[in-house]
N, C-alpha and C positions, 0 to 999 in steps of 0.2 A: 716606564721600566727603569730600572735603576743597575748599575753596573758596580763595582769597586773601584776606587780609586785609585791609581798605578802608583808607587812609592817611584819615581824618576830619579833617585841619587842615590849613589851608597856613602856619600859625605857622611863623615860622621856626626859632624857638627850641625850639617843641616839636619839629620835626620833626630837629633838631642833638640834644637830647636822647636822642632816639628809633636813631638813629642811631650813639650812642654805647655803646650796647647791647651788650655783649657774649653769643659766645655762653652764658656761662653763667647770664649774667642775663634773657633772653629767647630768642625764635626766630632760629635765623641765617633761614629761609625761613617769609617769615611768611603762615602757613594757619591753619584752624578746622576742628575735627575735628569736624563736628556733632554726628553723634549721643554723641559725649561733653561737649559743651556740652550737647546736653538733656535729658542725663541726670542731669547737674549742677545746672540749670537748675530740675528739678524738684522738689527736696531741697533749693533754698538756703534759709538765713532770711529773712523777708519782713524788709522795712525798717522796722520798728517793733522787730522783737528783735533786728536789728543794731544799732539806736542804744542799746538796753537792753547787750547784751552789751559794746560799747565802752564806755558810762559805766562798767562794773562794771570793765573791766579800767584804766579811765583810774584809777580810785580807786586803782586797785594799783599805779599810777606814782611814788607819794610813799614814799621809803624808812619813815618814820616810822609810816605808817600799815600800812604792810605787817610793821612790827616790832609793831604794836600788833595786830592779827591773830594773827601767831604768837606773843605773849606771850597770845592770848584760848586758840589753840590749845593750848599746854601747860597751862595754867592749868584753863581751863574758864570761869572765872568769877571777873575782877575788878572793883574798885571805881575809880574814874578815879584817887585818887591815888596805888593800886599797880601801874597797868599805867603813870602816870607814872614812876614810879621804877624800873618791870623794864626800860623804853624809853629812861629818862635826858633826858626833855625834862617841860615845864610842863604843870602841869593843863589849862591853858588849851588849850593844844596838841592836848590828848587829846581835852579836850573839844568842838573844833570838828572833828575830827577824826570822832569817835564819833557826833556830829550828821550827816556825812556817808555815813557806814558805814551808818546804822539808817536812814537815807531809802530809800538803795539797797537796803533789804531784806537787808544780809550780818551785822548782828547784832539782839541784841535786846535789853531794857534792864529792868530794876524796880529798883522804888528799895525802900530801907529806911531810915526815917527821913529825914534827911537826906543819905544817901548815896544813890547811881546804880551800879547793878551791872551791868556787860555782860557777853553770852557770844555765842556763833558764832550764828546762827542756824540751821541745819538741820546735814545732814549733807553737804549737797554745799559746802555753805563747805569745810568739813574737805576734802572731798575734794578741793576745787580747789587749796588751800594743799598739802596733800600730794601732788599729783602738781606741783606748781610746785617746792616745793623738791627734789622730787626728777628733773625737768627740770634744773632748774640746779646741779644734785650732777655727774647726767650728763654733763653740757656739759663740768667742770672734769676729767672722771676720775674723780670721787668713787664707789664703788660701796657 
């Protein structure tokens, strides 16, 4: 069963926005398909590993850290001033960088002496970089 969908604002601007909608961007005839809203509904993430899941992908917004990823990827395991050097930017860099990564849970760290060694942390890092670059292979034609 299908119902209509409730217009929730008298904003002017949202409802100009709303209205600008093409069909391919939204409903030309705007309804709710219930019982697949609650089927949906009942499989979403709660909100607490929505906000977990967007941090984890906001981290992967910065090109340099996403290069220092797949420099951890092929590597396995480096030291901050060779994934400097594989990534072409400052220690410094890496290193506030790496302080970020290892909060979020995506790598992990031991030192040796005076050095800090990082590596991927699990196997679904790996797996998440690997089906990313290979999404984006996709997108361009790359096979």
């Amino acid at each position: 069963m299908s119902r209509l969908h409730p217009w929730h604002t008298t904003d002017t601007f949202a409802l100009m926005q709303m209205s600008e909608v093409s069909a391919v961007d939204g409903c030309v005839v705007l309804s709710v398909e219930d019982g697949r809203v609650e089927s949906v509904a009942g499989s979403m993430l709660d909100e607490d590993d929505a906000v977990d899941l967007a941090e984890m992908f906001r981290l992967l917004g910065d090109p340099t850290r996403v290069r220092i990823l797949f420099a951890l990827l092929g590597a396995g395991e480096m030291c901050v001033c060779d994934i400097a050097a594989a990534v072409e930017t400052t220690d410094t860099k890496v290193s506030q960088a790496m302080r970020l990564l290892r909060n979020a849970g995506v790598v992990r760290n031991r030192r040796v002496g005076r050095n800090i060694y990082y590596r991927l942390d699990d196997t679904h890092v790996r797996m998440l970089l690997d089906l990313s670059r290979r999404h984006v292979s996709d997108g361009r034609g790359e096979h």
